[in-house]
Every structure is written in structure tokens, then in C-alpha cells.
C-alpha positions as CSV (number, residue, x, y, z in Angstrom):
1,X,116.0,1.5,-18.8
2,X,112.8,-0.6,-19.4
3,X,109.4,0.4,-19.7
4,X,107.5,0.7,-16.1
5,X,104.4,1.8,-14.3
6,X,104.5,5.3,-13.7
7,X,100.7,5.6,-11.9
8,X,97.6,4.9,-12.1
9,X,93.8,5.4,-11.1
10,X,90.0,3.7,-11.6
11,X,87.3,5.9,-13.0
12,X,83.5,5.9,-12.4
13,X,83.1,6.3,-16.3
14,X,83.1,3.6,-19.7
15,X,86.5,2.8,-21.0
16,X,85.7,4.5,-24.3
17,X,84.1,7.3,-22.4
18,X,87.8,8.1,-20.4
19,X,89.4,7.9,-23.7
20,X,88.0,10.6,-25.5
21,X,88.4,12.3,-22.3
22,X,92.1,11.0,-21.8
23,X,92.8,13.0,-25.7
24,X,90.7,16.2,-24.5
25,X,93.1,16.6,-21.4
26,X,96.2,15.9,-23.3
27,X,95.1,18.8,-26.0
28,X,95.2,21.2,-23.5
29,X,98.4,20.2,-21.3
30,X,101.5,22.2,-22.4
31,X,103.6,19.2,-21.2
32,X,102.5,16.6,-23.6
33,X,104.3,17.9,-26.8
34,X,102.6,14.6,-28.6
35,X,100.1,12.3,-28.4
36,X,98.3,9.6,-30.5
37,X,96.1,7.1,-30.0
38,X,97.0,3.4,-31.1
39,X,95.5,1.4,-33.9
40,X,94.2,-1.0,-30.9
41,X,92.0,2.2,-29.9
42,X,92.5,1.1,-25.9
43,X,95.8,3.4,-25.5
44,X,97.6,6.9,-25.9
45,X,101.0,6.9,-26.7
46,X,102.5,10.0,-26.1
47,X,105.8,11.6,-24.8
48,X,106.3,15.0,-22.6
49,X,108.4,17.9,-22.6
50,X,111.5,18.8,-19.9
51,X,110.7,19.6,-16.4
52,X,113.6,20.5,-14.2
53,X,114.5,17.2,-13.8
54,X,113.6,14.6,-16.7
55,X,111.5,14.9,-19.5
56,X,109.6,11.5,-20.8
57,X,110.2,9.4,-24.1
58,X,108.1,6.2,-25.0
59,X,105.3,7.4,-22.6
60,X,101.8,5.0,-22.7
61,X,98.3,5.3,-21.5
62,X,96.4,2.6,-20.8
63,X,92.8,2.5,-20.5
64,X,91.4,-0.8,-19.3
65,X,87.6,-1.8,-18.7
66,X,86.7,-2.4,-15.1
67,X,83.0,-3.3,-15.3
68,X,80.4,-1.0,-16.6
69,X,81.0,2.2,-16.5
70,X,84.4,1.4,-14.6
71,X,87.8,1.7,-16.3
72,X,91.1,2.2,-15.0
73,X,94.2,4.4,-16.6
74,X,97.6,3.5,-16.2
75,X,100.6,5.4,-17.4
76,X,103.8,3.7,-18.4
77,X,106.6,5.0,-19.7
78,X,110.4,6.0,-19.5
79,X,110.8,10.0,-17.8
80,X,115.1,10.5,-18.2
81,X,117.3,13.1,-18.7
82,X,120.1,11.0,-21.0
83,X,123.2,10.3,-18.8
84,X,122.0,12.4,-15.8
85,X,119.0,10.3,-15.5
86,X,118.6,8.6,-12.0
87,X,116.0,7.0,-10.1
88,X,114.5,10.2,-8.2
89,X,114.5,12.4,-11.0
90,X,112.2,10.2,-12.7
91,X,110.0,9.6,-9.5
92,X,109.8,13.3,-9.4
93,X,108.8,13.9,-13.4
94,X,106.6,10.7,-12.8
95,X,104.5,12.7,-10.6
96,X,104.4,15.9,-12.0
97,X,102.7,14.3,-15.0
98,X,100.4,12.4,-12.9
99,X,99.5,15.4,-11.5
100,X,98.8,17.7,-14.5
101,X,96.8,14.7,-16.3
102,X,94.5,13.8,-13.2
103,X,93.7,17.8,-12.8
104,X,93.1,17.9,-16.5
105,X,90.8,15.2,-16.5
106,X,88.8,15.5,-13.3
107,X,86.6,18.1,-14.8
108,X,85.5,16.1,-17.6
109,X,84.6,13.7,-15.6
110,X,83.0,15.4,-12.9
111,X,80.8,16.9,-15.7
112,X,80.0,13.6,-16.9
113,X,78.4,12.5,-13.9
114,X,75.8,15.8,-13.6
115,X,75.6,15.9,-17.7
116,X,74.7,13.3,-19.8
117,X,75.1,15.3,-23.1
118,X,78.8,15.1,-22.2
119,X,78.3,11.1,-22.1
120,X,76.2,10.8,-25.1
121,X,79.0,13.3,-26.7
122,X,81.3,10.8,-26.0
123,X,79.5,8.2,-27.7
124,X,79.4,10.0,-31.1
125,X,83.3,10.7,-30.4
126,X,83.7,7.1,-30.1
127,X,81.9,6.3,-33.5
128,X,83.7,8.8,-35.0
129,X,87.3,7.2,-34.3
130,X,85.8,3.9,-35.0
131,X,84.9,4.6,-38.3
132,X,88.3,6.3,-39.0
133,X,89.8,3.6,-38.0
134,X,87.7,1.0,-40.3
135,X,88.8,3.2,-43.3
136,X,92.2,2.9,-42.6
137,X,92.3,-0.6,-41.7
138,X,92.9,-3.9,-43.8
139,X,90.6,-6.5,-44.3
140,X,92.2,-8.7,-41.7
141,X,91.3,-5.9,-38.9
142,X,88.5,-4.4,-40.6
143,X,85.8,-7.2,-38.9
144,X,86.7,-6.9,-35.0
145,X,86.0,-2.7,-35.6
146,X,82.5,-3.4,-37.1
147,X,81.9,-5.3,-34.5
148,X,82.9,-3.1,-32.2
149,X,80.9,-0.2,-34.3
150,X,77.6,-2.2,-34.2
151,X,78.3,-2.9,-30.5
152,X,78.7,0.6,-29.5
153,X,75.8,2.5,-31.6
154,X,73.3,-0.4,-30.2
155,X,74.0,0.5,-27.1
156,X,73.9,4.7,-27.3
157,X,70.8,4.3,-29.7
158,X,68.9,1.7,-27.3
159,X,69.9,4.8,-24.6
160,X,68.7,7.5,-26.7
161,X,65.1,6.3,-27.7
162,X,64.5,4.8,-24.1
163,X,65.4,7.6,-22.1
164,X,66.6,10.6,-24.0
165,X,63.9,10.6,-26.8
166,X,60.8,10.7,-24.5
167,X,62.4,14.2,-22.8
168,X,63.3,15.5,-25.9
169,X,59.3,15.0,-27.2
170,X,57.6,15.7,-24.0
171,X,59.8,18.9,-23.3
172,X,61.0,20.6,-26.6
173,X,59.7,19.4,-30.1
174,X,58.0,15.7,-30.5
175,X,58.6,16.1,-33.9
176,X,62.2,16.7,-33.1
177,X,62.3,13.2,-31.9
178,X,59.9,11.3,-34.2
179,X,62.7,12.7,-36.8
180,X,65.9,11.2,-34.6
181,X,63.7,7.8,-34.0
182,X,63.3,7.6,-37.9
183,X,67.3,8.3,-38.3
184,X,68.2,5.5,-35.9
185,X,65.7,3.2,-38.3
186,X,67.7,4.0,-41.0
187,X,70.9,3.6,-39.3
188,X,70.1,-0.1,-38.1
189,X,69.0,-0.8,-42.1
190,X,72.5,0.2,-42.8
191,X,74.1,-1.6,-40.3
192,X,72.0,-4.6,-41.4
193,X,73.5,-4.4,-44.4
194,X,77.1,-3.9,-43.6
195,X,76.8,-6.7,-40.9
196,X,75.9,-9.0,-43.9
197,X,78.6,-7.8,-46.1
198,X,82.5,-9.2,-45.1
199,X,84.9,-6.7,-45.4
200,X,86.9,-7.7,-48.9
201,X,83.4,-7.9,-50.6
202,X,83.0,-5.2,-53.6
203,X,79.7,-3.6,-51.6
204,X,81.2,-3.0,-48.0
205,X,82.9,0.0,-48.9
206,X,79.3,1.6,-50.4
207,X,77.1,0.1,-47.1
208,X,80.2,1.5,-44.6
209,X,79.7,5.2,-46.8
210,X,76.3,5.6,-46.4
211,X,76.3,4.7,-42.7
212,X,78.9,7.1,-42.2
213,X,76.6,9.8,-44.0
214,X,73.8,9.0,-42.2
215,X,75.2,9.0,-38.6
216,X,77.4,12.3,-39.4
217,X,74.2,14.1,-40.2
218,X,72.2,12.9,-36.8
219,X,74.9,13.4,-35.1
220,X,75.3,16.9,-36.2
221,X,71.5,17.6,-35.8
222,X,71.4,16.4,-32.4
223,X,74.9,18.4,-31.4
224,X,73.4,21.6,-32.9
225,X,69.6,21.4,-32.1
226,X,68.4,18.7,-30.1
227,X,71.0,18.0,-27.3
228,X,71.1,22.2,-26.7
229,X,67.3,22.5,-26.2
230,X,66.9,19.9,-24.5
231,X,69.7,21.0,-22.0
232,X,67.9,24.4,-21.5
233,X,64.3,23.1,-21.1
234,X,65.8,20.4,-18.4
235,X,68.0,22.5,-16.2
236,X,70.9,21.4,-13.7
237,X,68.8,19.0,-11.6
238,X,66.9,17.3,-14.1
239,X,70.0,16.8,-16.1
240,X,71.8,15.2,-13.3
241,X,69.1,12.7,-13.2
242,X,69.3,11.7,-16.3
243,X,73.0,11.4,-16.4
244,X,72.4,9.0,-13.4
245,X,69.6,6.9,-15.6
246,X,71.7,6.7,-18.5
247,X,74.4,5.4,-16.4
248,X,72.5,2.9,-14.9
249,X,70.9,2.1,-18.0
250,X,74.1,1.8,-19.8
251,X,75.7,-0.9,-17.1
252,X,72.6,-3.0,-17.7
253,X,72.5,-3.3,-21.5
254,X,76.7,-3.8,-21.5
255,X,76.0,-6.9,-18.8
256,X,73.2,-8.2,-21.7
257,X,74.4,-11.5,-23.2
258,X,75.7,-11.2,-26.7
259,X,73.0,-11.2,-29.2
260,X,70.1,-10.4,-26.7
261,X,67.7,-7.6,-27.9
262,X,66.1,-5.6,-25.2
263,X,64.7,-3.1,-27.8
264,X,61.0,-3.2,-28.3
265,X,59.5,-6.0,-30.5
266,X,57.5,-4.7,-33.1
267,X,54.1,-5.2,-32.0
268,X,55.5,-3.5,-28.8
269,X,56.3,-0.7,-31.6
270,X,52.7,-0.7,-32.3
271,X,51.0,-0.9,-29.0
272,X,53.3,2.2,-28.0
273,X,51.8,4.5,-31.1
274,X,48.5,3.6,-30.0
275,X,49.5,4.5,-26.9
276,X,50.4,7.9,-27.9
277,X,48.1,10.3,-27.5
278,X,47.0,12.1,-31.0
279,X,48.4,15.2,-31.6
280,X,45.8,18.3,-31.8
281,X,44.8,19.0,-35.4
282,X,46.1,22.6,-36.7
283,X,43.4,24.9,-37.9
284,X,45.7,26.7,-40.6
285,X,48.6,27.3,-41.8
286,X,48.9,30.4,-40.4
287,X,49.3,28.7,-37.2
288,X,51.4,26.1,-38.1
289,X,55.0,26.1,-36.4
290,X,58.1,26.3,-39.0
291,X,59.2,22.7,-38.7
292,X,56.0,21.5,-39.8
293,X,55.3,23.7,-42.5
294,X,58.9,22.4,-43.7
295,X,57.5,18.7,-43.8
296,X,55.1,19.8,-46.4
297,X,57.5,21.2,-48.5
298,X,57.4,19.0,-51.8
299,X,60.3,16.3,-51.6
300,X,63.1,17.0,-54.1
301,X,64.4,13.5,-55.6
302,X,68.2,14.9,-56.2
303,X,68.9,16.0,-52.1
304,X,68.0,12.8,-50.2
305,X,68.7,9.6,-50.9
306,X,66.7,6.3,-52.1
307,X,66.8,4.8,-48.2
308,X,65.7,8.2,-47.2
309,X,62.9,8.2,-49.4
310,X,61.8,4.7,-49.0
311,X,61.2,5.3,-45.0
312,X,59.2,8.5,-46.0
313,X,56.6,6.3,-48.4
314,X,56.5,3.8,-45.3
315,X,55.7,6.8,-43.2
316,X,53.2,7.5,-45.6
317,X,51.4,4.5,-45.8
318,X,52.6,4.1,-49.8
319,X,52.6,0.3,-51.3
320,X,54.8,-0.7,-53.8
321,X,57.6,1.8,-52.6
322,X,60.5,-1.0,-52.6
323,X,60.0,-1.3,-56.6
324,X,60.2,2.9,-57.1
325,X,62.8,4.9,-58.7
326,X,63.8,7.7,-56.8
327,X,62.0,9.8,-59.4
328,X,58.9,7.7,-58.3
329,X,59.3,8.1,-54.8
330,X,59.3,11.8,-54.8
331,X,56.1,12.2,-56.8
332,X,54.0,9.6,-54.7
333,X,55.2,11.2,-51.5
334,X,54.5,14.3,-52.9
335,X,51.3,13.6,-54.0
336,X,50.5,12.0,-50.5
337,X,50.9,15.3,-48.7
């Protein structure tokens, strides 16, 4: 028998968004004995185990955009049971699946739209796979997937500094978010650099590593610290709002033309840390709070890196700083504080 539509169903949430979803439910359903996404990252392939009628070989998921933050999943697939196979057997498996996956997901994605630490979640999920997947790749595939990458982290950092970052400062640690803001910096210098590099050139490998290193440890700071705090300081209501801004936010910026910037300019930048209002001076140290006695701790050249370094000296107000060892670095820092 050939492939054919089993069911479907449209989503209020991104394509990548019901993806990482779509993997989450099928982890938990005792009737999907496999699953895997495909190279093309935009479907599941999976097959499910016997029900008293068919079981299901050759099984696909299919998760196509429908506008922002719109997608719609449709299951193909072939649910038999060998020569007893007929027509209403597989109508009946057909739905039994489309039952268990639809209550599997609808959580998730009812918790999406009152959470938006599950959306921005998501994101990091997505960046993880796409990286994966840019490792594993060849050349040939390897430039669609940075594109993709660079499209994807634009978009959730342009989110996070715009709507998340200002709640993060105002409510639980402005340091906290002057750190995150700082990361994202470095993140689009690495990015720079790997949009610059084609993928069979000897440096890609290096600039994709160290964009990888940087991202997994944000990503892990904000997972840990930043995204629980903030969730606690916020409450229900307040997070629900947010979820709602980010959503909105998030159609606008995916209908932005190709190569259009909305992020601030950088005498925007500036006018915005004038803005800012200056923070009250401590008296002592005995007053101080933990995380900013650890920013005076002196800066050990062998557990950061040069990039790392280099945006602390800018911090600083330090001249000359591109031209430094790492040795260098350290000790004017160092000697700044």
C-alpha cells in the first residue's frame, strides 16, 4: 500500500517551536517504539507499536510553516497488520495515534502560550539541533544550516534584549542582564566571523567551535539562573503577558525583510546608557552583594578566552586591547579594577 495522509492539525506556535515539542511527546508515548528527526530538520520519521488492529511502519511527521507563529503537523504513514491488513483497521490505528499524539502535545503547547520560558526554551532546543546538524553535515549542506543558525539566534536574541532583558534587570539582578547583553555581543562577533568564513575553508570549523562554546554556556546560565528567577519574581499573570509580547514580537521580526536590522543603532546604544539611571554607589565591601564582589575578583588569563577578555578591556575603557596577548589582557584588566 502507498504512503497516505493519516491526519492532521494547525498550531498557534513557530514550526521549530512544534518540533521540539512534536520529539518531547513522542519521548513519552509508549506507542511510538522509534522516532528520528530527518536531516531536512522539518519532519519526524517514526513507526508505532501493535494495537489490536494494525501497528504502523514508514510513519512521517510533517511540520510545515503557516505564517508566524503558525505551523501545521501532518502525519503520513502506512498503519497494517501484514496480510490481515484492510482498510478499517488502519482507519482505526490511524486514529488511535492521532489521538495519543494530539493529547501528548496539547500541554506543551498550552504551556507555551501562558510561559514564555517554554518558548525561549524552545529556541535554545532549536540551536542546539542546528548545530548538530552543521557538524554532521557536508560542505554542500553545511551553508543553508548557518543560515538558518544566524536566522534563528537573530531573532531569539533581538527577543531577549528587547523584552526579556529589561524584566530580568528591573526585577531580579541588572547585573544579571548587563552579563547576558555582553554574551549576545560576543555571540554576534562570532557569528560575524563564521558568516564570513565558507564552510570548506580551514577556519570554519575553529569560528563554528567557539560559537558553540559560547552559546552552550549562556544558554546554560540562563536555564539555571536567569530564566528561574525571573519566573518567580514575575508570577502567573505577568508571565502570560509576556508570553503574549514575545509572540507578537516574534511574528513581526519573522515578517522583516531579509537583511533588515531592527536592533538598535549604536548611537541608539548610547543614548540608552545615558538613559539609564546610575546605579547607587556601595559604601563597602561589607555591603557589597556576592556577584559583585566576584567581578572584582582578579581575571585569570588560562579560564576565559581572548574574545572574552577583549570585551572586558572594552568594558573597561582600555586602549590598545586588540594588539594584547592574553597574558596582557589579564594584567591591564586587572590593574583597572
Amino acid at each position: 500500500m502507498s504512503e497516505n495522509r493519516l491526519f492532521g492539525r494547525a498550531y498557534d506556535v513557530s514550526s521549530e517551536m512544534l518540533l521540539d515539542f512534536l520529539q518531547q511527546a513522542m519521548a513519552g508515548m509508549s506507542s511510538i517504539t522509534s522516532y528520528e528527526l530527518a536531516e531536512s530538520g522539518d519532519r519526524i520519521n517514526f513507526t508505532t507499536s501493535f494495537t489490536w488492529t494494525s501497528w504502523g511502519e514508514h510513519m512521517v511527521a510533517v511540520v510545515d510553516s503557516d505564517g508566524p507563529d503558525r505551523s501545521v503537523l501532518t502525519v503520513t504513514g502506512e498503519p497494517r497488520v501484514g496480510l490481515l491488513s484492510n482498510r478499517w483497521g488502519e482507519e482505526v490505528h490511524a486514529a488511535t495515534i492521532e489521538g495519543q499524539l494530539f493529547s501528548a502535545l496539547e500541554p506543551s503547547i498550552e504551556m507555551a502560550r501562558s510561559n514564555p520560558i517554554v518558548m525561549l526554551q524552545a529556541d535554545h532546543r532549536r540551536v542546539e539541533a542546528l548545530f548538530t546538524r552543521i557538524q554532521d553535515s557536508d560542505d554542500g549542506e553545511r551553508s543553508e544550516l548557518v543560515g538558518q543558525l544566524l536566522s534563528s539566534l537573530r531573532v531569539h536574541m533581538e527577543l531577549e534584549e528587547r523584552h526579556v532583558y529589561p524584566l530580568l534587570a528591573k526585577n531580579v539582578d541588572a547585573d544579571l542582564a548587563e552579563e547576558a547583553e555582553v554574551e549576545h555581543q560576543l555571540a554576534r562577533d562570532g557569528l560575524a566571523q563564521l558568516e564570513e568564513l565558507t564552510p570548506d575553508e580551514p577556519g570554519f570549523d575553529g569560528a563554528l567551535a567557539m560559537v558553540m562554546a559560547g552559546i552552550e554556556h549562556h544558554v546554560t546560565e540562563e536555564e539555571s539562573e536567569a530564566f528561574p528567577r525571573l519566573a518567580s519574581e514575575l508570577g502567573p499573570d505577568r508571565l502570560a503577558e509576556l508570553a503574549q509580547r514575545l509572540m507578537a514580537a516574534r511574528a513581526e521580526l519573522l515578517e522583516r525583510p531579509p537583511g533588515a536590522d531592527a536592533s538598535p543603532k549604536p548611537d541608539e546604544r548610547a543614548e540608552k546608557t545615558r538613559a539609564r539611571p546610575p546605579r547607587p554607589k556601595q559604601a563597602s565591601d561589607r555591603t557589597r552583594t556576592p556577584r559583585s564582589q566576584r567581578k572584582r575578583t582578579k581575571v585569570n588569563p588560562d579560564q576565559t578566552t581572548k574574545a572574552d577578555l577583549q570585551q572586558q578591556a572594552k568594558k573597561a575603557g582600555l586602549s590598545g586591547y586588540s594588539h594584547m596577548s592574553k597574558a596582557e589582557l589579564a594584567s591591564a584588566i586587572n590593574q583597572a579594577h
